[in-house]
KOLPA-500913 format. One record per residue (C-alpha): residue in three letters; x negated, y negated, z negated. Coordinates in steps of 0.1 Angstrom, whole numbers, padded with zeros to 4 digits, always signed. Example, Ala and Ser with C-alpha at 12.3 -4.5 7.8 and 13.67 -1.06 7.14 Angstrom:
residues 2
ALA-0123+0045-0078 SER-0137+0011-0071 
***
This chain:
residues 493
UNK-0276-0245+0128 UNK-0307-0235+0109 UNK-0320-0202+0131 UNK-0344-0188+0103 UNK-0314-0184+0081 UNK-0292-0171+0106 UNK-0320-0143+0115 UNK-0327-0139+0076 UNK-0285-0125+0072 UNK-0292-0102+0103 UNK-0323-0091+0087 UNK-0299-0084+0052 UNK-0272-0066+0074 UNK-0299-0047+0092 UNK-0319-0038+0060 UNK-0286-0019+0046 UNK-0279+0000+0078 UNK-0310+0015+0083 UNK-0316+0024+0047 UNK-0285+0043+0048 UNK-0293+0057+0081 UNK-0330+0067+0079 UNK-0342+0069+0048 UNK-0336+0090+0011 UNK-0321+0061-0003 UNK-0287+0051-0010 UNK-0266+0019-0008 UNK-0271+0006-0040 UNK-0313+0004-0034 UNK-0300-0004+0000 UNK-0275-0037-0008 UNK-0309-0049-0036 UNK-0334-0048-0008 UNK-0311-0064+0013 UNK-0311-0093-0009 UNK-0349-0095-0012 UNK-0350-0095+0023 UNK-0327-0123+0032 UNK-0341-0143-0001 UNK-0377-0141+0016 UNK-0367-0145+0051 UNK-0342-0172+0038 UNK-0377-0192+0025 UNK-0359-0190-0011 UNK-0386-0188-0040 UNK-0395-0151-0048 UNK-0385-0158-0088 UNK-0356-0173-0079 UNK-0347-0142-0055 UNK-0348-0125-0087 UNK-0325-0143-0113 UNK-0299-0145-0080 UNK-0301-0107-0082 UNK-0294-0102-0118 UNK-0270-0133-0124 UNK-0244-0120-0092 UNK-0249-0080-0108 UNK-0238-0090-0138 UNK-0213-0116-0129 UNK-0194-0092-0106 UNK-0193-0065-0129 UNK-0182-0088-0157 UNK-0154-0088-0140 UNK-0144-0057-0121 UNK-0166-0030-0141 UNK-0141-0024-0164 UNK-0111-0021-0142 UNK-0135+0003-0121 UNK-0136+0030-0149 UNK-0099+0029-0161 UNK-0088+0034-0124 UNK-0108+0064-0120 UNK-0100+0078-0158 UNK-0057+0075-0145 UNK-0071+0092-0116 UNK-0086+0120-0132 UNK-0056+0126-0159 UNK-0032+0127-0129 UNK-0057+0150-0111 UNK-0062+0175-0140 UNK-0028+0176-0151 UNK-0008+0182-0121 UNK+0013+0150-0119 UNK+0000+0144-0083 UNK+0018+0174-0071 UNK+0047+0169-0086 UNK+0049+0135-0073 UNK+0042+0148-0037 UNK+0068+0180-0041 UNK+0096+0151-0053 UNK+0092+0125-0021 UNK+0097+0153-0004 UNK+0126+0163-0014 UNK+0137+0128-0016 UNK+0132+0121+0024 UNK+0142+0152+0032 UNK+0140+0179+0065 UNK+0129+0163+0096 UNK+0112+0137+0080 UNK+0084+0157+0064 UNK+0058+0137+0084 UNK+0073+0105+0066 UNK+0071+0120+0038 UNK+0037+0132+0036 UNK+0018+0096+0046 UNK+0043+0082+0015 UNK+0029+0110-0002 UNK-0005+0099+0006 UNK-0005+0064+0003 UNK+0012+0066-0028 UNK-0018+0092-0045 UNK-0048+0073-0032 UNK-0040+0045-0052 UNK-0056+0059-0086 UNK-0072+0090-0067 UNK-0102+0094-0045 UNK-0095+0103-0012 UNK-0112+0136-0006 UNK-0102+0148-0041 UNK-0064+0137-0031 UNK-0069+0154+0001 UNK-0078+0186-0014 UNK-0051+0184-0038 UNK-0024+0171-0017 UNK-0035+0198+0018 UNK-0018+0225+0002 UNK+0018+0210+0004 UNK+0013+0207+0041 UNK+0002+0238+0048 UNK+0032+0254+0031 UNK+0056+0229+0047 UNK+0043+0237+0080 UNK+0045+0276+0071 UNK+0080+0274+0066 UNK+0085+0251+0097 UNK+0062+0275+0117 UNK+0048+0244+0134 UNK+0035+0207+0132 UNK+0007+0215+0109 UNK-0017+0188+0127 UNK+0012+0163+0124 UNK+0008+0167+0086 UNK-0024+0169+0082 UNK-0029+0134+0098 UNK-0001+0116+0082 UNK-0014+0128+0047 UNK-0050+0118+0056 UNK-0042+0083+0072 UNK-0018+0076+0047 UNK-0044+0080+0020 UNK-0072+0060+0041 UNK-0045+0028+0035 UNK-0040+0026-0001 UNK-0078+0037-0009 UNK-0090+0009+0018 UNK-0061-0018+0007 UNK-0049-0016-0029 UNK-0068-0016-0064 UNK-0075+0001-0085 UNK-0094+0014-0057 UNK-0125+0007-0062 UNK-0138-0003-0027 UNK-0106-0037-0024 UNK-0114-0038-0062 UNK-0150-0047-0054 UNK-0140-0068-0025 UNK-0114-0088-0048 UNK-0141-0096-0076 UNK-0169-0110-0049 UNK-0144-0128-0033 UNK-0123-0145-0064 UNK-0093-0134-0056 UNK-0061-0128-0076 UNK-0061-0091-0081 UNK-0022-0085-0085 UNK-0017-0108-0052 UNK-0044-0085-0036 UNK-0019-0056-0047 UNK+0010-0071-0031 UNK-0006-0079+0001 UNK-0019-0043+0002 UNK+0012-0026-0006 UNK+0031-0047+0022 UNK+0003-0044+0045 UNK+0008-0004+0038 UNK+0042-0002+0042 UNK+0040-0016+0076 UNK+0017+0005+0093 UNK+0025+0035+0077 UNK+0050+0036+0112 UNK+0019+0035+0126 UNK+0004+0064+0111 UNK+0037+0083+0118 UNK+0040+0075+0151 UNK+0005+0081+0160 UNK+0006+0117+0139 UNK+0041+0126+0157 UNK+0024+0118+0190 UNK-0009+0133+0189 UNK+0001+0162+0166 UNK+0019+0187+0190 UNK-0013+0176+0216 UNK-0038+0192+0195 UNK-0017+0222+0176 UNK-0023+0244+0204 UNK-0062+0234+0200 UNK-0061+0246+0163 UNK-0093+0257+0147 UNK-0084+0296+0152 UNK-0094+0302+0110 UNK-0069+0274+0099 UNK-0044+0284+0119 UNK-0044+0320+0102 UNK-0046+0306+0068 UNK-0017+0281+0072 UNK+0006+0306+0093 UNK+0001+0336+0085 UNK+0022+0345+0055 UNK+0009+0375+0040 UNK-0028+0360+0039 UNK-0016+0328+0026 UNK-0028+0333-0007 UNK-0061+0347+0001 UNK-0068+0330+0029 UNK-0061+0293+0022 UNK-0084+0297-0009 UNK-0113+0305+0012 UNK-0107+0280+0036 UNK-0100+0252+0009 UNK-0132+0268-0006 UNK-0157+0263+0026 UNK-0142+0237+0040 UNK-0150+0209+0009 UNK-0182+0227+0007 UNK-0187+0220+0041 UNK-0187+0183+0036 UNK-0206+0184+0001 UNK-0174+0174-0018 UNK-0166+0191-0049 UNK-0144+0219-0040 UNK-0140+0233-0074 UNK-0128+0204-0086 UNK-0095+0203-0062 UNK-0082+0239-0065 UNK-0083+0235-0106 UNK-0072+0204-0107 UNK-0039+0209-0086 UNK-0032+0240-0100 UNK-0019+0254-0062 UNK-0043+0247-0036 UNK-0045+0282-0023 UNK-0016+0296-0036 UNK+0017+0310-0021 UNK+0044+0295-0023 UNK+0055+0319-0051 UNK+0024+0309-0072 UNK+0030+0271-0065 UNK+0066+0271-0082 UNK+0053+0290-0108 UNK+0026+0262-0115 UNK+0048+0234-0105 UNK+0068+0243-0135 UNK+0043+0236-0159 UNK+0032+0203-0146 UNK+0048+0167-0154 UNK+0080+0159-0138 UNK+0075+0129-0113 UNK+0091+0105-0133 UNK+0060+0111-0164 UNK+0040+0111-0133 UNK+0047+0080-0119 UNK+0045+0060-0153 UNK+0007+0058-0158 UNK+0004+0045-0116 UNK+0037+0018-0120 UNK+0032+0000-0154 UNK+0002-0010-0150 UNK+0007-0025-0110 UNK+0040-0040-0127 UNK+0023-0057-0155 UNK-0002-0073-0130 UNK+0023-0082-0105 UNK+0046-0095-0140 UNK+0012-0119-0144 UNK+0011-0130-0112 UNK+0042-0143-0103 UNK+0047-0156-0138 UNK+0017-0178-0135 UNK+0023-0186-0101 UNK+0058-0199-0111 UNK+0040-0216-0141 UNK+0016-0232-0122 UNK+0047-0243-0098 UNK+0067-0260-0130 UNK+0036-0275-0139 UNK+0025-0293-0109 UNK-0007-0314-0108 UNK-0008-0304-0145 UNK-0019-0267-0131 UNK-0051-0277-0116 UNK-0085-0259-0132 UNK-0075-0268-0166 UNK-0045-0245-0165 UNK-0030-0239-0199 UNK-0004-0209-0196 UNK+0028-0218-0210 UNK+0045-0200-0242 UNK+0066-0174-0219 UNK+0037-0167-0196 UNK+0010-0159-0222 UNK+0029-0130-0232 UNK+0027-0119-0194 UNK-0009-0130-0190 UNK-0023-0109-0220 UNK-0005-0075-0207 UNK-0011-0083-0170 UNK-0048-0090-0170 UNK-0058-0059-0154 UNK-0082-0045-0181 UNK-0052-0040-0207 UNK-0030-0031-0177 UNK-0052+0001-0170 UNK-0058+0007-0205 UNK-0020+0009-0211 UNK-0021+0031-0179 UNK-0044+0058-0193 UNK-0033+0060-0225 UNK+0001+0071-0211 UNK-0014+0096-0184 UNK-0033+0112-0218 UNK-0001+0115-0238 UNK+0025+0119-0214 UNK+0008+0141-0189 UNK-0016+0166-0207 UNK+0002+0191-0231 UNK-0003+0183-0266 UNK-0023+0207-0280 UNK-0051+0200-0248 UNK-0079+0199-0269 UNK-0096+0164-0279 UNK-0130+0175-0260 UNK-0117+0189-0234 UNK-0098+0154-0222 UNK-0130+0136-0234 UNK-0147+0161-0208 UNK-0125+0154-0181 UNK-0129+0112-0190 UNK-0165+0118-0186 UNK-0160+0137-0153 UNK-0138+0104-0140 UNK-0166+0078-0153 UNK-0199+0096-0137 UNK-0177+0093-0106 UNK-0174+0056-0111 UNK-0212+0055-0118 UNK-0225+0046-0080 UNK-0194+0028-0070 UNK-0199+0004-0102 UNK-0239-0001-0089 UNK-0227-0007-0056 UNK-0205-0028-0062 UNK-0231-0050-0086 UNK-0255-0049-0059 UNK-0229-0060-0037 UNK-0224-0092-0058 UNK-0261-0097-0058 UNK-0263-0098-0023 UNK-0239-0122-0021 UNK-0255-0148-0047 UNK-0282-0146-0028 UNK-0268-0155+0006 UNK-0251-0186-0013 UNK-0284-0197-0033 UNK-0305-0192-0004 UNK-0281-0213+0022 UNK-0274-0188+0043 UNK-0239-0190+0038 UNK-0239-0224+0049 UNK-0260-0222+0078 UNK-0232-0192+0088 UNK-0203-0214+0083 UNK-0218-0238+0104 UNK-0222-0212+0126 UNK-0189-0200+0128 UNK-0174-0236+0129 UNK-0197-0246+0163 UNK-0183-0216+0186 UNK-0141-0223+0171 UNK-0142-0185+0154 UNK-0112-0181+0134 UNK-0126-0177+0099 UNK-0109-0145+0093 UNK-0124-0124+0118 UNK-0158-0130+0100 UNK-0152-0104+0071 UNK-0126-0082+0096 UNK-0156-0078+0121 UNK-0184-0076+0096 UNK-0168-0045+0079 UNK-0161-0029+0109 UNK-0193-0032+0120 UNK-0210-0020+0088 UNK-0179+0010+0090 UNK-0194+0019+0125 UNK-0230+0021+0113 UNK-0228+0039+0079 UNK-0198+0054+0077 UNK-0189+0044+0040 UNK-0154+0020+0038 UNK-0167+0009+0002 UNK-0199-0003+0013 UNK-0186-0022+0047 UNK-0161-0041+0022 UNK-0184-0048-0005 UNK-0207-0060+0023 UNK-0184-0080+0044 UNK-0171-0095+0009 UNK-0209-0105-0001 UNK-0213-0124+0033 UNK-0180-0137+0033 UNK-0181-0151-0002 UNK-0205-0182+0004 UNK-0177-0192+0029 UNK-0145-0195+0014 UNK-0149-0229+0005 UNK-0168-0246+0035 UNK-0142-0231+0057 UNK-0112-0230+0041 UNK-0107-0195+0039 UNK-0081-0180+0016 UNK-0097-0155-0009 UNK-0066-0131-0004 UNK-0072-0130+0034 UNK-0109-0127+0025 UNK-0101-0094+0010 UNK-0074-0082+0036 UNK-0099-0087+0061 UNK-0130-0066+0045 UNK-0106-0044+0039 UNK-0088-0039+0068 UNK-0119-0040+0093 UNK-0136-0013+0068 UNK-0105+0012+0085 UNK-0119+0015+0116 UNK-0130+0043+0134 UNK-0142+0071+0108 UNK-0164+0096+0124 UNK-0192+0120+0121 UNK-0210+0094+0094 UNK-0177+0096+0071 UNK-0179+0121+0047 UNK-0141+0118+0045 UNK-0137+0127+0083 UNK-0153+0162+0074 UNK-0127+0168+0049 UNK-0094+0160+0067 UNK-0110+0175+0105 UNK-0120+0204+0080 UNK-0089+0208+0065 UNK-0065+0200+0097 UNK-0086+0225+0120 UNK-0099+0202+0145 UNK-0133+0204+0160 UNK-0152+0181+0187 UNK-0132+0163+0205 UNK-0107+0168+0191 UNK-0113+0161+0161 UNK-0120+0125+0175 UNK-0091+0123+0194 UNK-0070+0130+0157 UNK-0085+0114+0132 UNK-0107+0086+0148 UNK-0077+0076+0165 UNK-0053+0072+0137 UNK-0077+0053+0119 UNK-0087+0031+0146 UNK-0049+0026+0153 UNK-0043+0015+0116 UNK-0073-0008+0121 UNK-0059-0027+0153 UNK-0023-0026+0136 UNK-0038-0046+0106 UNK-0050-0075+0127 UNK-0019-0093+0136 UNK-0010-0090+0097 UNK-0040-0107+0089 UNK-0033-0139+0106 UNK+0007-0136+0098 UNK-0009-0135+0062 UNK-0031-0166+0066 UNK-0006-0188+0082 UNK+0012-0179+0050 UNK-0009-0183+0022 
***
């Protein structure tokens, strides 16, 4: 084990962390002096450092950029237009009373996919707080199945842009990375039930005494919830003029929100732009995986798709996918006479929110050239290999750690995926379980440094403690849940 390249990865790690912590600058600065460190620590030649730099930036973006700012354009259309609420209003109706806190982490999960969490969470609060009105209880509950459902798909399943990332440094198969992260979803969302259902009636009686008004009280409901929607984003920084517009009811009684609801999409319009595209990737990758099956030895790296399959492989590559996607959430979702520069506008809105996660996400595949080119990822899977760690907890434990000291989920992936890359092949490690791992460990914990704990402890009413006990747990509860997955998933693949 080579020491100075061991020290010259803690000196990367350590460079992004305290940027992040202590300084003006973000993570994208932060991930590119990362790499000069390690580079020069590593003993790799300063020009050298350089073309590493620029070759993984433009090599990762090659191949995720693109998906990047489709997935976020869906998003927005859905957003803007309404469809999210309608989808929400119509699994609720579809698991029906009692289940509501079922409902609501479906709900979740199911928005997150195309939608960033705090602008689903602003959308999406609403719809609890008038459930819980009419229930006259279990608001908390809600709150934290909504929020935790969301943290799964946003943390697990692309075209979210932090697994998206992940899946590009690591070389995995992005519709296999789908599967894994719906199945991985749909078994801890029990977990985020159970957890909600148990802490929930704990901390109702602990409810911030402002959101408690707003979401019970029924004549102020109106008034009320629009203030608190209002301060509570702005407390956090997040855009809060973006959530009421875009939903249409955030605020509103539950008059107004029928009377909006009628003029969005119906579910089903809503649901097309989200499920054709994640069908035509999945199509592509089982195709080609029973392709490659028929084919045998033949299907090695010279892999020539067969007649049926190239049909499959054209519509399933994820760029047309998500092109297909947003051109039906513009023409099914948005009346037709929504003028052309007003949808442009709200396009634009969708790509300068893409902007840092697209530079992050290049830096992220910098850093990890550079840990290959420089040997660091050798002298790490050596490393690894001398004290019997199973491979997978590698990227599961980097992310968590990065998670802990930043806050961000996207930029503990995307840095657990840059470290983990160089080691794939030296220790065997399945990309997909690569991925599930940064993404999984990138769950845990979310507190004061997570600008998405602000919004859902905002939103739910919790302060303090309490706050900690709520939504720190259920995270951290989704985050030991995933662990056992992760090694049932790489005894499979």
């Amino acid at each position: 084990m080579d020491l100075q390249l061991i020290l010259a990865l803690i000196a990367g790690i350590a460079t992004i962390v305290v940027i992040v912590l202590a300084t003006r600058l973000d993570a994208f600065i932060a991930l590119l002096l990362a790499s000069v460190v390690t580079g020069i620590v590593a003993g790799q030649d300063l020009l050298s450092i350089v073309e590493s730099i620029t070759t993984g930036f433009g090599d990762t973006l090659a191949s995720i950029g693109i998906v990047i700012g489709l997935g976020v354009g869906i998003g927005k259309i859905l957003e803007v237009s309404g469809a999210a609420d309608s989808l929400a209003r119509a699994f609720l109706r579809a698991f029906g009373k009692g289940r509501e806190p079922w409902a609501m982490g479906t709900v979740g999960s199911l928005v997150s996919i195309p939608v960033f969490c705090d602008s689903g969470y602003v959308i999406m609060n609403p719809l609890a707080r008038s459930i819980a009105r009419v229930k006259k209880g279990g608001y908390v509950t809600l709150a934290l199945a909504l929020g935790c459902g969301m943290t799964l798909t946003h943390h697990m399943v692309p075209p979210t842009p932090g697994p998206l990332a992940a899946t590009g440094i690591l070389g995995a198969d992005i519709g296999s990375v789908i599967l894994a992260g719906l199945v991985f979803t749909v078994i801890l969302l029990p977990v985020v039930v159970v957890y909600a259902r148990w802490i929930g009636p704990k901390l109702e009686p602990v409810l911030n005494a402002a959101v408690k008004h707003d979401v019970y009280t029924e004549l102020a409901a109106t008034s009320a919830s629009a203030s608190g929607t209002t301060s509570a984003a702005a407390t956090d920084g997040t855009t809060a003029t973006e959530g009421p517009s875009a939903s249409g009811g955030v605020g509103a009684g539950s008059a107004d929100v029928e009377t909006e609801t009628s003029k969005k999409p119906g579910a089903f319009l809503g649901f097309l732009p989200l499920i054709v595209p994640l069908l035509l990737i999945v199509a592509n990758t089982v195709g080609t995986a029973i392709d490659k099956d028929a084919q045998g030895e033949l299907a090695g790296d010279a892999y020539e798709p067969s007649t049926w399959v190239a049909p499959l492989a054209f519509l399933g590559n994820p760029v047309i996918a998500l092109i297909i996607g947003l051109v039906l959430a513009v023409y099914t979702l948005l009346p037709r006479l929504t003028p052309r520069n007003t949808v442009q506008g709200w396009l634009a809105d969708g790509a300068a929110s893409a902007g840092l996660i697209l530079l992050i996400t290049g830096a992220g595949g910098s850093f990890g050239l550079v840990l290959r080119e420089s040997g660091v990822g050798d002298a790490l899977a050596e490393a690894i290999a001398s004290i019997s760690l199973p491979a997978l907890l590698v990227p599961f434990l980097i992310a968590s750690l990065v998670r802990l000291a930043q806050g961000s989920g996207t930029v503990a992936m995307i840095t657990a995926a840059s470290v983990t890359a160089p080691l794939i092949a030296p220790l065997g490690l399945d990309p997909l379980v690569a991925v599930m791992a940064c993404t999984a460990g990138s769950m845990v914990f979310s507190y004061f440094n997570d600008s998405y704990f602000w919004v859902v402890t905002r939103f739910a009413g919790l302060d303090g403690i309490h706050a900690i006990k709520g939504w720190s747990g259920i995270t951290t509860a989704v985050w030991l849940g995933s662990l056992p997955l992760l090694f049932v998933l790489d005894l499979v693949v």
